[in-house]
C-alpha positions in Angstrom: 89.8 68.0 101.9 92.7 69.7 103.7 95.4 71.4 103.3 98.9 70.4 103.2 102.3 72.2 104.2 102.1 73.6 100.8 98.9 74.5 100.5 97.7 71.4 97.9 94.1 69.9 99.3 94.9 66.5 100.3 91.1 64.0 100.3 90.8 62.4 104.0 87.8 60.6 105.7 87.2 60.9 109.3 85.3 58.5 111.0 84.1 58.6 114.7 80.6 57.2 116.4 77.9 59.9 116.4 76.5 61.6 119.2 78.5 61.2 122.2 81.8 62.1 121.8 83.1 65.7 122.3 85.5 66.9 119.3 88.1 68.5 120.7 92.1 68.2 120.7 91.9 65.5 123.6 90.4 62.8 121.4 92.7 59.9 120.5 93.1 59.7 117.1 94.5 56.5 114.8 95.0 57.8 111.3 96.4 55.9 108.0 97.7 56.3 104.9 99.7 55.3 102.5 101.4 57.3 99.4 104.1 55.3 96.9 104.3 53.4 93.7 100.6 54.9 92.5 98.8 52.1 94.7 95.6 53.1 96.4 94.6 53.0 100.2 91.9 50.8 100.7 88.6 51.4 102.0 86.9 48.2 103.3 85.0 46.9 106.7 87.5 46.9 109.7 86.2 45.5 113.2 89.5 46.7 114.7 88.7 50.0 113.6 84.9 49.9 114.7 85.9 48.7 118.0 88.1 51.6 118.5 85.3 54.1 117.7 83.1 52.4 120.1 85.8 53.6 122.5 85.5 56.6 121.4 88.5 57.1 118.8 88.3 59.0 115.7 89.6 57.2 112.9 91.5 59.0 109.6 92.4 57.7 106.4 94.3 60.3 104.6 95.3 59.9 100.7 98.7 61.4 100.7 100.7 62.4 97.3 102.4 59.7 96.2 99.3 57.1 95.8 97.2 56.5 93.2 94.0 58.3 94.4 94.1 61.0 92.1 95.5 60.0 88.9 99.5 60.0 87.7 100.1 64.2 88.4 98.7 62.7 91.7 101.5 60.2 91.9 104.2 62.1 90.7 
């Protein structure tokens, strides 16, 4: 979870191969999401998106207000 500009705790996944990547603010960094008419972002196998992280990307998926994630309120 993190925060949003208004404070509400907004679910994201991080993804990024183990061991020998340094986390810091120089990593490059492709993140998704998607938040309108209550549909849900995905979560399924990617080799586009394994490729990347054995490059050493970080990938985020970030469910955003506006999907369906979290139930109508969510939504709305």
């Amino acid at each position: 979870m993190v925060p949003s500009h208004d404070g509400v705790e907004v679910p994201m996944n991080i993804y990024y191969k183990k061991g020998d990547i340094a986390l810091n603010r120089r990593n490059r960094v492709l993140m998704e999401s998607y938040g309108a008419y209550g549909l849900n972002l995905k979560q399924s196998f990617n080799i586009v998106k394994v490729s990347a992280m054995e490059r050493g990307w970080i990938i985020a998926d970030a469910y955003v207000r506006g999907g369906g994630e979290r139930g109508i309120e969510w939504h709305e």
